[in-house]
Steps between C-alpha positions, in 0.01 A plus 500: 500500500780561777730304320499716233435840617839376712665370172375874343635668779871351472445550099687133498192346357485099340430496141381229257618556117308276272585441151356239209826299347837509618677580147658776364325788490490900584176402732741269695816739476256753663362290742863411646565857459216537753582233730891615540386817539242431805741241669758813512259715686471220739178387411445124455486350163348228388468378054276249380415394134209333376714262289861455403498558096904455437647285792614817711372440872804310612745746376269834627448335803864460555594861375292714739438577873153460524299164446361432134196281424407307206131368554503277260154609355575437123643220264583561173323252265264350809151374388217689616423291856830510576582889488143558646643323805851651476324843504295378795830404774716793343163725634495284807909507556451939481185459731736365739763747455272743591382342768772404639781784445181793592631756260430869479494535176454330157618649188403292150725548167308374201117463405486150585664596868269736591212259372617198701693666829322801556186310588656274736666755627128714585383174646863473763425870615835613372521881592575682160491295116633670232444394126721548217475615132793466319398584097261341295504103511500326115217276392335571888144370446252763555325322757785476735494920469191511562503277821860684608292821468251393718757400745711792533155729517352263833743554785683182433760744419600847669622595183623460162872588437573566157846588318437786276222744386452273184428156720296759699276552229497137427386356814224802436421320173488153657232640778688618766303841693810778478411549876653112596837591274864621634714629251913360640717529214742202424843501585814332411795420716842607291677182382867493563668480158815725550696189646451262244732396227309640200769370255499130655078507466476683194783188347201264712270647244702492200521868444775629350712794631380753260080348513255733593291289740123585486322347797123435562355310785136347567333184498454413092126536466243738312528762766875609473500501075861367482423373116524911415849491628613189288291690198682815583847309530526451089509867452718582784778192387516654150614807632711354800586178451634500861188582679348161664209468682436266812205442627468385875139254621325228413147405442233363209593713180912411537432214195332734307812764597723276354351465204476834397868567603625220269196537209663849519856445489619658834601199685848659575337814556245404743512289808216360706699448887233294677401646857795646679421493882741792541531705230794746603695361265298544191493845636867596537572352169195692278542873338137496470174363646190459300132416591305509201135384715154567410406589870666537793454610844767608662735288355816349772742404216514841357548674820790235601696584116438879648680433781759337369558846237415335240289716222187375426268465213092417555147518372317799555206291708369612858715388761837528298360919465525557853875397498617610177515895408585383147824675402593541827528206699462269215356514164105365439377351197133397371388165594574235210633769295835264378607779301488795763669191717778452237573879482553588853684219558747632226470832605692369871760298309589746307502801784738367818438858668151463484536153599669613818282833567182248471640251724644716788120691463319188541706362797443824687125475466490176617739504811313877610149359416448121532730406804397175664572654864223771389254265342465267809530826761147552331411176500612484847251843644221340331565172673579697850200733454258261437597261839496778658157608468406138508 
């Protein structure tokens, strides 16, 4: 209790930032977010994964100030036995991290964090543990709700941080009491795009000079509705042949992607790009972003392409509402609505001044509103106020 009160006291507290897979993600962009963040305000900073998804631990490890953990917890493709016992020492290798480095407090990133740290964390007598709600999770069984529900409403947890007033109302859904939820919108650090050679990466991409570059970015499953882009993409092509369309991730549906975009006939109008680990690029050399989801919650890769100036283009789901004043910032269609999708995105081609008006709109209401130096100031009292009435 000294310890910490002391740690409180000198608001240079230790903090433990726990994710699930070290990949590419906006849960992992946020979490480093976080952790550069804290380190700067002289706290210390550790990172630990559950499991290293896409070979990155080496190279993070290398890249940052603060020491990075992969606990080895997971193996793609392993048998039953033998993930049951890789689950087992990556629980054990945290236990002793916890033990061992005394932290004040925990904070968890995804559903499966909070279920797996958060309790060890209760057990090591860490001062404050925060758990995270970041939008709703695809295909997440109901049980696992149920049982993170439970979890969050014990004292495991001090308190649930969600990202928006739509994953607020989700976490409600999935049995969380509205008394054990903290509403700390997400946040975006600004990319640096001005000093890149957009002609050199838009030649990269094989845009031409007078190609209207329509960008979208998000892992390619159900969720994020990229097949009403390609669908929209034969209407927008007979108009303006030059428009192309890129779309940035990877993940389970990109075979079925490419189907439709040659079945179709848009293969030189429509690009899947794999997973870019830094995306500035595809952002200084778009006109437009698109996100065409089904749900969102507050999504990061829209809030980066309004950064960056660019105009935007989304569905009119909660989440993408409370950033969008449609018209405005950026123009909102229906969900799934291909032709709605199709018009708008004509509407920006065609208009360069509302193009700019929209852009310029949208990266003021991000940099005022969704600063990362604001998001983790609150994150930061919550963290302070709690050890100090610990």
């Amino acid at each position: 209790m000294t310890k910490h009160l002391h740690a409180a006291e000198k608001k240079d507290f230790s903090i433990l930032l726990i994710g699930t897979q070290m990949a590419i993600g906006g849960a992992q962009r946020g979490l480093f977010d976080q952790a550069h963040w804290f380190k700067s305000h002289s706290c210390r900073v550790v990172v630990a994964f559950f499991y290293d998804k896409e070979g990155f631990h080496e190279k993070w490890k290398q890249s940052v100030d603060f020491p990075v953990y992969d606990l080895r917890a997971y193996e793609r493709g392993a048998n039953f036995l033998r993930q049951g016992l890789l689950l087992i020492k990556g629980l054990w290798q945290l236990w002793i991290l916890l033990i061992r480095e005394q932290f004040d407090v925990v904070e968890t990133f995804t559903h499966d964090s909070n279920l797996l740290g958060l309790p060890l964390a209760w057990l090591a007598r860490v001062p404050v543990r925060i758990a995270t709600h970041r939008g709703k999770i695809e295909a997440f069984p109901r049980w696992r709700q149920i049982l993170h529900g439970v979890l969050i409403n014990t004292r495991i947890a001090h308190t649930l941080i969600v990202v928006s007033e739509q994953t607020r109302q989700q976490a409600i859904e999935e049995g969380v009491w509205e008394s054990r939820i903290t509403v700390i919108p997400n946040a975006v650090k600004p990319l640096d795009t001005s000093s890149l050679n957009r002609a050199a990466i838009r030649k990269n991409l094989g845009l031409n000079e007078d190609d209207v570059f329509l960008l979208s970015i998000g892992r390619l499953t159900y969720q994020k509705g990229h097949e009403f882009l390609v669908q929209a993409m034969s209407k927008v092509s007979s108009h303006f042949p030059n428009a192309k369309a890129g779309i940035c991730g990877d993940g389970p549906l990109r075979p079925q992607l490419q189907a439709q975009i040659v079945e179709a006939g848009l293969s030189g109008q429509v690009q899947l790009l794999g997973a870019w680990e830094d995306i500035s690029p595809l952002l200084a050399s778009a006109e437009i972003f698109i996100l065409p989801s089904r749900w969102e919650g507050l999504s990061r890769a829209l809030m980066e392409a309004m950064a960056a100036g660019l105009p935007v283009i989304a569905t009119q789901v909660d989440g993408i509402k409370d950033l969008i004043n449609d018209g405005v910032n950026g123009l909102l269609v229906p969900s799934e609505d291909v032709e709605a999708l199709g018009n708008s995105i004509l509407q920006l081609i065609d208009d360069t001044e509302m193009r700019k008006r929209i852009g310029a709109a949208g990266q003021a209401h991000v940099l005022q509103n969704h600063s990362v130096d604001d998001m983790c100031k609150k994150y930061y009292d919550f963290m302070l106020g709690r050890l100090q009435a610990s």
